[in-house]
C-alpha positions in Angstrom: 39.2 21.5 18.8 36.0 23.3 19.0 32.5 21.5 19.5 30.3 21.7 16.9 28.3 24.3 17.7 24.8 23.0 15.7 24.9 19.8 17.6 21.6 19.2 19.3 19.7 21.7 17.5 18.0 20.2 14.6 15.4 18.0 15.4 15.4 16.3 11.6 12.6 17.2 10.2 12.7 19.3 7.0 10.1 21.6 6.2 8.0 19.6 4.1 7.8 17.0 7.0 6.8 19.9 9.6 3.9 21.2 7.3 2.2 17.7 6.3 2.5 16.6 10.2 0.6 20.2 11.0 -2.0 20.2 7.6 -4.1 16.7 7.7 -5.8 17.9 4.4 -2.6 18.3 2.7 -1.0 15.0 3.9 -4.1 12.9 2.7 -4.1 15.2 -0.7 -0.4 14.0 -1.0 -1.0 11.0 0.4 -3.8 9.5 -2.5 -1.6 11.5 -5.3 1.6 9.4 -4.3 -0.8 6.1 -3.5 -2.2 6.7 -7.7 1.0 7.3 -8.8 3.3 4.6 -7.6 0.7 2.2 -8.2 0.7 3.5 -11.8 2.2 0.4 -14.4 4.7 2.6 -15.5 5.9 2.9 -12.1 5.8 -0.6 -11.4 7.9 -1.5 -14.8 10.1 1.4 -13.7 10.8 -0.6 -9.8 11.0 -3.8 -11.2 14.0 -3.5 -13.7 16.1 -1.9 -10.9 15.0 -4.5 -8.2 16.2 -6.9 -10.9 19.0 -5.1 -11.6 20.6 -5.3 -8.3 19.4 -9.2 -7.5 21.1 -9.7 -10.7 24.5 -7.5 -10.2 27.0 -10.1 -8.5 28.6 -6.9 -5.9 24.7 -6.3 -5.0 23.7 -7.9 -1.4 21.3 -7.9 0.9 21.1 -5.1 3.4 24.1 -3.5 1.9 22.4 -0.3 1.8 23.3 0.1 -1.9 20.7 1.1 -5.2 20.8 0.0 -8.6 21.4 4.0 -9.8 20.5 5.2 -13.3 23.5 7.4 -15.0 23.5 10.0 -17.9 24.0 7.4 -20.6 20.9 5.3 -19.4 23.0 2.3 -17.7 22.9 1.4 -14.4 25.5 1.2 -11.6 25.5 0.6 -8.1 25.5 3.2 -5.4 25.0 4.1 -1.7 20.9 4.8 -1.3 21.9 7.7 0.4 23.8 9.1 -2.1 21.3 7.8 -5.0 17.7 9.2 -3.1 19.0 12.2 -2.3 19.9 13.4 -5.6 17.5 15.6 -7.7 15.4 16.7 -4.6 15.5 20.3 -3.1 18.2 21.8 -1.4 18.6 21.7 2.3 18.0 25.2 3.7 18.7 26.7 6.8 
């Protein structure tokens, strides 16, 4: 079988990550706009029905690597935060 011929050449940043770490104005721009808005009480409200959510859910445990995941009719189920996080963000690119 032949080796996988990306191995070893990514070095896991995306792009995103590369310009923040390069642009120290940016990163502190993004930094106080991210600060305002997960502080915000809608935000807070949001976080605390899912943290409930999975305390409450009987198949939820600690450190099982697993979110309280909203789905198209509004209910919640539990998924891999892998699978959950990654959702509705931007496209890896090569």
């Amino acid at each position: 079988m032949a080796r996988n011929s990306l191995a070893g050449k990514r070095n896991g940043k995306s792009k995103t990550a590369k310009f923040y770490a390069k642009n120290k104005k940016s990163r502190n721009k993004k930094k106080t706009y991210d600060k305002k808005y997960h502080s915000s009480a809608l935000r807070k409200k949001y976080r605390a029905a899912l943290n409930k959510a999975n305390k409450k859910n009987k198949n939820s445990k600690k450190g099982d690597k697993k979110d309280m995941s909203h789905v198209r009719g509004g209910s919640l189920i539990l998924e891999a935060q892998s699978k959950n996080r990654a959702r509705n963000r931007g496209k890896k690119r090569n």
